[in-house]
C-alpha positions in Angstrom: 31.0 -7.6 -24.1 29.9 -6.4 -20.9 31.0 -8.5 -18.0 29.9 -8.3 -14.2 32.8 -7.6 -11.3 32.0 -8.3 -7.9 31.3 -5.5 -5.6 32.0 -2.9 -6.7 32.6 1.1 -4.7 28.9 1.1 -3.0 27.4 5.0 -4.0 23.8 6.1 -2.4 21.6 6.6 -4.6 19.6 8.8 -2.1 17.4 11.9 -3.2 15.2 14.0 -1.7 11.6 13.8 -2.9 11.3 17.2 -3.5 14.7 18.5 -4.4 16.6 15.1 -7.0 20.5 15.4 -6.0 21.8 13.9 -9.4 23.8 10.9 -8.4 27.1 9.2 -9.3 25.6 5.4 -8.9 23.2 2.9 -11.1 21.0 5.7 -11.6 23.2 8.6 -13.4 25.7 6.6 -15.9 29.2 8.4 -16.6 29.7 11.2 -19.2 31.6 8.8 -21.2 29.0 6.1 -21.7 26.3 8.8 -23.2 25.8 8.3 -26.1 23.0 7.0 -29.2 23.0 4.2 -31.2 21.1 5.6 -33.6 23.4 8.3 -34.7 26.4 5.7 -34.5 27.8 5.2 -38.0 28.7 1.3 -38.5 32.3 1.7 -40.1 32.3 5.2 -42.0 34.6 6.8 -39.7 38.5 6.4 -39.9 40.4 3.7 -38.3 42.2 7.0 -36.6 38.6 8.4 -35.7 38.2 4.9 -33.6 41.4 4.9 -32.4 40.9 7.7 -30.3 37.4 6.6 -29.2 39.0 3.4 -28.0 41.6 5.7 -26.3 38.9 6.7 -24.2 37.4 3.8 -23.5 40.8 2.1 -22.3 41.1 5.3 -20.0 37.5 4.5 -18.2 38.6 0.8 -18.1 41.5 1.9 -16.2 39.3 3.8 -13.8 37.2 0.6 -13.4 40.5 -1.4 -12.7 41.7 0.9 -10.1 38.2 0.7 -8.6 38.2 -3.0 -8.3 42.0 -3.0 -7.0 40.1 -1.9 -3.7 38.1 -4.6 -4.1 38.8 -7.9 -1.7 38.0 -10.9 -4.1 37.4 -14.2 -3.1 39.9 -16.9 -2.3 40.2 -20.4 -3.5 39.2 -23.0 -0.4 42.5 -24.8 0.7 42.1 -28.4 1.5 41.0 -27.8 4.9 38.4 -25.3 3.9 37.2 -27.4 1.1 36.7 -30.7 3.9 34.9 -28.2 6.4 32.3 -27.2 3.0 31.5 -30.2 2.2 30.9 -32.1 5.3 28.6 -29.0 5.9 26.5 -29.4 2.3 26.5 -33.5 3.3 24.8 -32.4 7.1 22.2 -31.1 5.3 18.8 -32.3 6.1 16.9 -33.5 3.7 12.8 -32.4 3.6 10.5 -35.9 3.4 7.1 -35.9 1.4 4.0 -37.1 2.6 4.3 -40.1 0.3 7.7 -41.0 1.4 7.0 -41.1 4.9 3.3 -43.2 4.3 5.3 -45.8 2.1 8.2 -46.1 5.0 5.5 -47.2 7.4 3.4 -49.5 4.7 7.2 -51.3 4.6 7.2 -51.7 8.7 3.6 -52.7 8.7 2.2 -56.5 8.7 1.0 -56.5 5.1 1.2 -59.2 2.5 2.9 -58.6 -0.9 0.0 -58.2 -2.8 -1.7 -55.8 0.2 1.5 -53.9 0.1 0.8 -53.4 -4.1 -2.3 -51.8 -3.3 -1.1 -49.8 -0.4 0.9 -48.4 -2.7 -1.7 -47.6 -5.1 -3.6 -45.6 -2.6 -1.0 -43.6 -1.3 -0.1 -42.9 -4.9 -3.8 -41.1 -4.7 -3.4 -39.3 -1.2 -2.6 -35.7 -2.4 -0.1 -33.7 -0.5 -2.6 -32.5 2.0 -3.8 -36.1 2.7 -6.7 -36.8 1.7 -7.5 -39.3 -0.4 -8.3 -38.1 -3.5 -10.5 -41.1 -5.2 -13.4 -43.2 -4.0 -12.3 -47.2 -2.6 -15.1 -47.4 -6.2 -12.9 -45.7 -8.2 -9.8 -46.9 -7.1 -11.2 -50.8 -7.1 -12.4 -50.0 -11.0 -8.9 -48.6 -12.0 -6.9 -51.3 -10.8 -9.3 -54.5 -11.0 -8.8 -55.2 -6.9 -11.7 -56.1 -4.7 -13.0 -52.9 -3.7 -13.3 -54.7 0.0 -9.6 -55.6 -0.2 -8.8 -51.6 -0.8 -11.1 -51.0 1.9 -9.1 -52.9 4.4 -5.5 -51.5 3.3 -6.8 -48.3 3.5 -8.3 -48.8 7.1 -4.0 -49.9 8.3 -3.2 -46.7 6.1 -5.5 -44.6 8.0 -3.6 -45.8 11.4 -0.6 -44.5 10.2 0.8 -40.9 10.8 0.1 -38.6 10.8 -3.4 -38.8 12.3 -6.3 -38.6 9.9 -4.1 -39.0 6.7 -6.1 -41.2 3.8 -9.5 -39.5 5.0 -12.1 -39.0 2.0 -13.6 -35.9 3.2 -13.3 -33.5 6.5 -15.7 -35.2 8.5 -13.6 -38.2 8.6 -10.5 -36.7 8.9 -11.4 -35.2 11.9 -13.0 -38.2 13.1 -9.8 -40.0 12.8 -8.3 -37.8 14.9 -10.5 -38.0 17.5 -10.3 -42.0 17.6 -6.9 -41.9 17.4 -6.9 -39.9 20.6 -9.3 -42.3 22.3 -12.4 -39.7 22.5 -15.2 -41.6 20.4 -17.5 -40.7 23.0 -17.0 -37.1 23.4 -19.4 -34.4 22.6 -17.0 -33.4 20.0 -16.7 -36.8 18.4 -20.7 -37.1 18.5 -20.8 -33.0 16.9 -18.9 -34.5 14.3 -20.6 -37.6 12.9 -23.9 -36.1 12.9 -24.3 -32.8 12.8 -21.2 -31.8 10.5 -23.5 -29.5 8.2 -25.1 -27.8 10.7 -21.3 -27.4 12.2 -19.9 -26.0 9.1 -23.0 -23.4 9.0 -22.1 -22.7 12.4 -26.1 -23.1 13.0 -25.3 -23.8 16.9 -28.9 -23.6 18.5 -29.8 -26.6 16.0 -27.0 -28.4 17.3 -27.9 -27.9 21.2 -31.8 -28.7 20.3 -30.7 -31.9 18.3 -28.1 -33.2 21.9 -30.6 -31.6 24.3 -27.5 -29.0 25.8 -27.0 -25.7 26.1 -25.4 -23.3 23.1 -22.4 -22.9 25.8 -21.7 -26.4 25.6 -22.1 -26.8 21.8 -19.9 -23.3 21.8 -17.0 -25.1 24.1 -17.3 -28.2 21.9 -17.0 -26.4 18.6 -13.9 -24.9 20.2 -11.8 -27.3 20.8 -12.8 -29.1 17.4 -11.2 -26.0 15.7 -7.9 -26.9 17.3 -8.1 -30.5 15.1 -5.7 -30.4 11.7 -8.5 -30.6 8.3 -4.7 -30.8 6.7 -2.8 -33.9 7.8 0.1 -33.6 5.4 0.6 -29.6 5.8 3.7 -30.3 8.2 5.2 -32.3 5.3 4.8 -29.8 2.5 7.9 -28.2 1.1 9.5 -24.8 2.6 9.0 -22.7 0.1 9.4 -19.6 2.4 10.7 -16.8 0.0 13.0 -13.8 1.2 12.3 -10.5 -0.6 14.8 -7.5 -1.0 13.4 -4.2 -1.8 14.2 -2.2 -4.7 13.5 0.9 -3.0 14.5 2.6 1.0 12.3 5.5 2.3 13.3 7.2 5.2 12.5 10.3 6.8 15.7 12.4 7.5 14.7 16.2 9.4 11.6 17.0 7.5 11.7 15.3 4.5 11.4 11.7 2.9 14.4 10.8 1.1 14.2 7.7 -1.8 17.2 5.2 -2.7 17.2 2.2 -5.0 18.9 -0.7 -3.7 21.8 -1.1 -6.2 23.2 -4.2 -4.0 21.7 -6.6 -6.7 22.4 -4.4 -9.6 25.3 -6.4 -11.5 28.7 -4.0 -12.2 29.3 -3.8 -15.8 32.6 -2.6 -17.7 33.9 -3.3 -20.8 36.4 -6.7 -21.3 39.7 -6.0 -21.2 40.1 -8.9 -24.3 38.7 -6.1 -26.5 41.2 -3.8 -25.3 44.2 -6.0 -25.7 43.0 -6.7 -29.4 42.8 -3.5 -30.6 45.9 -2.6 -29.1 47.1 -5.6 -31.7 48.7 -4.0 -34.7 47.8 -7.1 -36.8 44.5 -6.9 -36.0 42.6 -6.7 -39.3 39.5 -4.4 -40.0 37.0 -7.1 -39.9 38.1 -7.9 -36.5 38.0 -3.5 -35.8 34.7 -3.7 -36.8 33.7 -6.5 -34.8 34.6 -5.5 -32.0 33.4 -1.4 -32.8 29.5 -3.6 -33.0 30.3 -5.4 -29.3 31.3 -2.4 -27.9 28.3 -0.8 -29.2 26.4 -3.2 -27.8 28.5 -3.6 -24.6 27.9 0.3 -23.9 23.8 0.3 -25.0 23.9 -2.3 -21.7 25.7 -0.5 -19.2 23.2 2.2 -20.2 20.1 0.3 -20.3 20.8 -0.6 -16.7 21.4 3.0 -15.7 18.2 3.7 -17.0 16.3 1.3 -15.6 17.6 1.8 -12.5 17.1 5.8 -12.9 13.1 4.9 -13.8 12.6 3.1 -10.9 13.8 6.0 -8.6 11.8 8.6 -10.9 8.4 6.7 -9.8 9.4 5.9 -6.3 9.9 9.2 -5.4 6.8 10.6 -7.1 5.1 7.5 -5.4 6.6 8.8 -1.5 5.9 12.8 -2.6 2.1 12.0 -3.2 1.4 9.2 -0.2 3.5 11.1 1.8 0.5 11.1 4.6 0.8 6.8 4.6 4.5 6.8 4.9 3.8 9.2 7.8 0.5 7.5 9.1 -0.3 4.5 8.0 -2.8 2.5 5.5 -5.8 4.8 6.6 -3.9 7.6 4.8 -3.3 5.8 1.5 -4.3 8.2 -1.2 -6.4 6.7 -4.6 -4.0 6.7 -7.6 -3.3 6.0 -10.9 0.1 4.9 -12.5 -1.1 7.2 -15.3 -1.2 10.0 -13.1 2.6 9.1 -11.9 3.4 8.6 -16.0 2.2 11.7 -16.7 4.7 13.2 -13.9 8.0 10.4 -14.7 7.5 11.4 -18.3 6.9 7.5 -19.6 4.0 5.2 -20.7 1.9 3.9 -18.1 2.4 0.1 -18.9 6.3 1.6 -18.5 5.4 2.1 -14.8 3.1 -1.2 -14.7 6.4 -2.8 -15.7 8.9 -0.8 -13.5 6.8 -2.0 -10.2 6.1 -5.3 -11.2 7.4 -7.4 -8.7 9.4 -4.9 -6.6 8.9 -4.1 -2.9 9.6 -0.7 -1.3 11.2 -0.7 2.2 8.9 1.8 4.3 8.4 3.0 7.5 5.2 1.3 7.6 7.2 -2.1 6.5 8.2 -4.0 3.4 5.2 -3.0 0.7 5.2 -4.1 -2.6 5.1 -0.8 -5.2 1.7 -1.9 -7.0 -0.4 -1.8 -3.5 -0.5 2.3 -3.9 -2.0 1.9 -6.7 -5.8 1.7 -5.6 -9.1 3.2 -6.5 -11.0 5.2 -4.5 -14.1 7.0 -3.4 -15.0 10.5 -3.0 -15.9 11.5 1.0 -18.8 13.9 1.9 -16.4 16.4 2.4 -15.1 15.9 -1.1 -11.5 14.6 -0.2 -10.6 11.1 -1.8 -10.4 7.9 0.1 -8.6 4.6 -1.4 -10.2 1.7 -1.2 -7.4 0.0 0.4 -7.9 2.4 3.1 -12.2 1.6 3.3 -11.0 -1.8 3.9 -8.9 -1.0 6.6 -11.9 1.0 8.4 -14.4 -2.2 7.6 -11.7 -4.6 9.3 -10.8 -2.2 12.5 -14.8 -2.0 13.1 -15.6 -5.7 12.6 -12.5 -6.4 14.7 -14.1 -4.2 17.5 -17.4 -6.1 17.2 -19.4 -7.2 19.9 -18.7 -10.9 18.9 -22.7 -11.7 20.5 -23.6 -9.3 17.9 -21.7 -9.2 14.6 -22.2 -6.3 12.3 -24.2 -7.1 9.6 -23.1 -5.8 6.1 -26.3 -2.8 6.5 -25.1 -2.1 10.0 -21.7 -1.3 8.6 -23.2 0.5 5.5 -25.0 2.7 8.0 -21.4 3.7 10.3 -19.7 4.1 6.9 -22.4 6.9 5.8 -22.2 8.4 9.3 -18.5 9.0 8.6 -18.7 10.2 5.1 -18.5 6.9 3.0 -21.1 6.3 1.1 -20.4 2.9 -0.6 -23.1 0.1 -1.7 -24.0 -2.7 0.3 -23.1 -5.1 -2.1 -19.5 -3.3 -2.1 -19.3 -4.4 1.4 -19.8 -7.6 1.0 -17.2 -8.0 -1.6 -14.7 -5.8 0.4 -15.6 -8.3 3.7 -14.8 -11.5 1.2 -11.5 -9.9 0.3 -10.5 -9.7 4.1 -11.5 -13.3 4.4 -14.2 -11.9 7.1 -17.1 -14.2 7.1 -20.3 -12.8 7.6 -22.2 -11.8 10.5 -24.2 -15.0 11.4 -21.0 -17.2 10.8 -19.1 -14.9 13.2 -21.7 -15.0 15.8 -20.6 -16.3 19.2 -23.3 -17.7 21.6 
């Protein structure tokens, strides 16, 4: 019943957070499409009754048709245009796997049939990261080969690129690398094959007592090993790189912060003109009347559902700007703690109405692209009795790890005790978990000799 025209007459949607101009767009649907299904009797009213309903509702689908006479549509291609699209669609590259490009060099290398077969097999278990996902044990039980034959495919599979692809753990992936490279007798190599625990504990005085060097030298070695790949096949995993429009602009204009929806992806609904043309059919029966009365009904409860929707969204953005007003202005150190029930309270709606209504959507800001749940946060009471989110604690915790002395980290009761100096009062078990949230390790793995 309802069908979507292309773009339509662009209206802003724009209101002021403290004083709602009522709008013309998405979010304020015309006089003439009010109305409740509820109180909509199925066929009780005369045919004469309808007539002049359907009257009306020609008269907006004029409106709509002189709208879209503005409107540039699109073209069909010509020949030429239609040559120029598709030798453009057939220039497109094509992304490789990891699996594609291993079985292209098994097909150039000097393998026998049968080693080939098995080549296959274990590439078939080299996961998209490249490692090799079973032991040459496991592999050798599941296909009934001579675990030494897998053995020696794997070795040629392990020459291949990229370097340190069919590795069964980190330490020999990075070993692979470094033979690759022709540095097998380098302190990093020797770091490497035997003291890769102590490496991952970052226990660096252990290391330097075990080689008989200083920490410095351990330090520089451990340094350059970072700059090795732990992920052989990450270049060859699909682009998935997703663009996001917001649902929401906030911009300051004089004074005050001003809220519009983005409407761009909002479909434009009217009416089809078939309906009208069959009505307008003298032969048309009442069963086909009524018919179409039920489409139109349900044409109409669209149009307005969409209104709504979009006049929701706008309700709780604006109450979301009027109360973290101080972040839009300031940044994440000023994010207030907040509920959505305190924002359904305000809107007038349930709070799994709001849960729903930000789900997924992202509000264009001054402090960048945010997504409308992240102001929703707990918080903490200060000293001075004002609240704090705890999006905003973590904020603090990062800025003063990040201005660490590296030599000597904060510990998780040193940054208890700066906290409480400022106000905060929060557990020290809370600041582990906050620091494991920011992906900050702790203080002995951050330590730099």
């Amino acid at each position: 019943v309802a069908s979507p025209d292309g773009d339509g007459e662009e209206n802003s949607s724009s209101s002021d957070v403290d004083e709602p101009v009522d709008s013309a767009d998405l979010t304020e649907p015309p006089a003439d499409l009010h109305f409740d299904p509820a109180t909509e009797k199925p066929t009780s009213e005369p045919v004469d009754d309808f007539q002049a309903q359907f009257e009306r509702l020609a008269q907006i689908d004029q409106e709509w048709r002189d709208n879209l006479s503005q409107t540039v549509l699109p073209q069909r291609f010509n020949a030429e245009d239609e040559e120029r699209r598709q030798f453009m669609f057939d220039s497109l590259a094509v992304e490789t796997s990891l699996q594609e490009t291993l079985l292209e060099q098994v097909r150039t290398a000097d393998l026998t049939a049968g080693q080939c077969l098995v080549a296959e097999i274990i590439i078939g278990n080299i996961d998209d990261y490249g490692h090799l996902q079973s032991s040459v044990d496991e592999l050798a039980f599941s296909t009934n080969v001579d675990a030494g034959k897998i053995y020696e495919v794997l070795k040629v599979i392990q020459g291949f690129h990229p370097p340190g692809v069919g590795a069964r753990n980190l330490r020999e992936c990075l070993m692979l690398q470094l033979e690759r490279a022709g540095k097998t007798r380098t302190l990093d190599y020797q770091i490497i094959e035997h003291y890769m625990e102590a490496l991952g504990k970052r226990r660096l005085p252990e290391i330097a007592r075990g080689l008989d060097l200083s920490v410095q030298e351990v330090q520089d070695a451990v340094e350059r090993i970072s700059h090795l790949e732990p992920r052989p096949g990450r270049d060859f995993l699909p682009n998935n790189q997703q663009y996001i429009l917001p649902e929401v602009f906030v911009q300051k204009v004089g004074d005050k912060w001003v809220v519009s929806t983005n409407n761009d992806q909002v479909p434009q609904l009217r009416i089809s003109n078939t309906y009208k043309d069959i009505m307008a059919q003298a032969e048309s029966s009442a069963e086909v009347r009524e018919y179409i009365r039920e489409k139109i009904r349900a044409g109409k409860f669209l149009i307005k559902s969409l209104h709504q929707r979009q006049q929701t969204i706008l309700n709780i953005a604006r109450e979301i700007v009027k109360r973290q007003s101080d972040f839009m202005e300031n940044g994440v150190a000023f994010l207030r703690p907040m509920t959505m029930v305190q924002i359904a309270e305000v809107v007038g709606v349930h709070e799994t109405t709001v849960s729903r209504a930000v789900s997924g959507k992202y509000m264009q800001t001054p402090r960048g692209l945010v997504e409308m749940k992240y102001f929703f946060t707990a918080g903490i009471k200060t000293s001075s009795g004002e609240g704090m989110s705890n999006t905003s604690v973590k904020d603090l915790i990062s800025e003063m790890i990040g201005n660490e002395d590296s030599s000597k980290p904060l510990s998780d009761d040193v940054v208890v005790k700066q906290l409480a100096e400022n106000g905060i009062h929060i557990a020290r078990r809370t600041i582990a978990k906050y620091r494991s949230e920011l992906n900050i390790l702790p203080s002995h793995l951050r330590k730099v000799y």
